[in-house]
N, C-alpha and C positions, 0 to 999 in steps of 0.2 A: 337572276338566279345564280348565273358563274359568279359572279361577284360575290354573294354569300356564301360558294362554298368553297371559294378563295379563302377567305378571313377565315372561317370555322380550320379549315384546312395549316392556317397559319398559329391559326391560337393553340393547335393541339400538338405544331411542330415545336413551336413557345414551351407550351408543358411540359413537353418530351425533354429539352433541353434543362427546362430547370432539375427535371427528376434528376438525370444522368448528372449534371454536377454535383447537383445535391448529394446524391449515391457516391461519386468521384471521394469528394469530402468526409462524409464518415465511413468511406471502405479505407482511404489513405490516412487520414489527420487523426479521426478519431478513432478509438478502440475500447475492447473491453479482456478485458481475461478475468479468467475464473478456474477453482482452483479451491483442491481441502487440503489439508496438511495437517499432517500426524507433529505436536508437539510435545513432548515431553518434559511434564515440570520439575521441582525439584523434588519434591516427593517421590520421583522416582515414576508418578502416574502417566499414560500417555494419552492425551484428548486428542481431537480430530476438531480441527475449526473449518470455515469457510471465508475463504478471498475473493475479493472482487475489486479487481482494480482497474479504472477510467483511465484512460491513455490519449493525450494528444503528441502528435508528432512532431518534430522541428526539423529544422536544415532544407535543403532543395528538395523536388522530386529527380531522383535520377542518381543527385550527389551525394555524400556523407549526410546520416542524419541520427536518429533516434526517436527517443517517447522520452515523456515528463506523465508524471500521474497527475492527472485530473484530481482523482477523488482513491479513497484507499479506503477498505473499510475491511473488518472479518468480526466473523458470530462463530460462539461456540454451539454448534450442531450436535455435539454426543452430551446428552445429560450426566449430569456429576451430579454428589450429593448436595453441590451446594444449591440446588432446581433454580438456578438463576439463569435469565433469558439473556445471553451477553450478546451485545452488539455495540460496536467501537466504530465510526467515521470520523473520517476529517476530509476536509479539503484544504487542508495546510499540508505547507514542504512537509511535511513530519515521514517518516517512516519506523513503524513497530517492529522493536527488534527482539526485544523478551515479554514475553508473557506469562505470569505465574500467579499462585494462592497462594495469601499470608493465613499460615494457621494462624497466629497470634490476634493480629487484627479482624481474621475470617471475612477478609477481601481480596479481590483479584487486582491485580496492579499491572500496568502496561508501563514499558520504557521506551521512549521514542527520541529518535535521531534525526535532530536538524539537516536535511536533507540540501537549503542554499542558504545562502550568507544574510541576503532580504530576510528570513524567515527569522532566524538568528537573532540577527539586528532590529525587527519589529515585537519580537519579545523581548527586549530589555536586553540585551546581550547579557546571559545567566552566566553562571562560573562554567557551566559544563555543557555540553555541548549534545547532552541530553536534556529531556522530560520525563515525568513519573506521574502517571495518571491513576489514581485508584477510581474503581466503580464501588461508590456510596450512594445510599437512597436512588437506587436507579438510576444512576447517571455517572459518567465518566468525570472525576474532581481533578485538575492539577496540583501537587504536592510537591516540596521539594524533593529532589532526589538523596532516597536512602545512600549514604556510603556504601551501606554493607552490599550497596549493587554493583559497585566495581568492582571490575574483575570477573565478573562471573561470564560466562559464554552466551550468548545470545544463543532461542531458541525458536526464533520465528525464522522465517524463509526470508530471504534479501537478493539471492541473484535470480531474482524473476525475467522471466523471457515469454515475450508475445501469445507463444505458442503454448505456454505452458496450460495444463489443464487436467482435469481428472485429479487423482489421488496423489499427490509428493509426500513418498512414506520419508522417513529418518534417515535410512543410509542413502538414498540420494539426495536428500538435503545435504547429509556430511557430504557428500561428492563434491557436490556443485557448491557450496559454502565454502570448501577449501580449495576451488580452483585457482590459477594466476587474476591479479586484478581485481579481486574481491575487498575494498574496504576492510579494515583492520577493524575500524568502530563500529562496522556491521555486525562482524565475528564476535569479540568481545566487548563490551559494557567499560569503557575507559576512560581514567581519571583525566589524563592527560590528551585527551583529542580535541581537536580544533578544527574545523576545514576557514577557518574563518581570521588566521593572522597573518 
């Protein structure tokens, strides 16, 4: 009978351990944040999307480290005229930096920024060191990137922090968008950027 209730005893100190590591691992390695943000397109209009961004971590525990996104995704949550249900993922380097509606085309188009050199290098190494996705027949399409999008100021959030959550209105975006250390080709839509020569 002691013998039996050794082993049960033992299997359940077994479990205990695996939960606590397991817990360990996605309380340190992995993450999530989440998060709306007031965008303002060129029309002048201001929508309210939704972010959710998958986080693993790198470096030691203890020592120097950070996050890489897993996964990145945002839906536009405040109805517009155009009653279109947007929702944008990837699990690629990519990160979206403008977001806007073509009157002419009466499409939404996202512009994204190669985020590592791998990502870069597995799309063909393009002239630009962007992507231009429009949403056609329900699905996000790759196009090349318009010219006339250089130059223009990115309008999505880029200097995301762990913690961030709740509502990021427009002047704290400007804040934090124009801190030290912010990427230039996060800021503005540019001809000339490269993180890759």
């Amino acid at each position: 009978m002691k013998k039996k209730f050794l082993s049960k005893k033992i299997f359940w100190l077994v479990v205990l351990q695996i939960y606590i590591i397991l817990g360990a691992y996605y309380f340190f390695f992995m993450g999530k944040i989440h998060f709306k943000e007031e965008v303002r397109l060129a029309n002048g209009k201001i929508i309210v999307i939704e972010r959710k961004i998958e986080t693993s971590s790198y470096g030691e525990i203890g020592g120097p480290g950070g996050w890489d996104m897993v996964s990145n995704s945002l839906e536009l949550i405040e109805q517009t005229s155009t009653k279109t249900q947007l929702v944008w993922e990837t699990h690629k380097k990519l990160s979206p930096v403008l977001l806007d509606w073509d009157e002419d085309s009466q499409e939404w188009y996202l512009i994204l920024v190669f985020r590592t050199c791998k990502e870069f290098f597995d799309h063909g190494r393009p002239e630009y060191a962007y992507v231009e996705q429009r949403y056609r027949d329900g699905q996000w399409r790759e196009v090349p990137i318009a010219y006339s999008r250089f130059g223009r100021k990115a309008n999505l959030f880029s200097a995301i922090r762990t913690d961030d959550s709740g509502l990021i209105d427009l002047k704290t975006k400007e804040q934090r968008m124009s801190e030290v250390g912010i990427d230039p080709g996060y800021v503005h839509i540019l001809s000339k950027y490269s993180l890759c020569d």
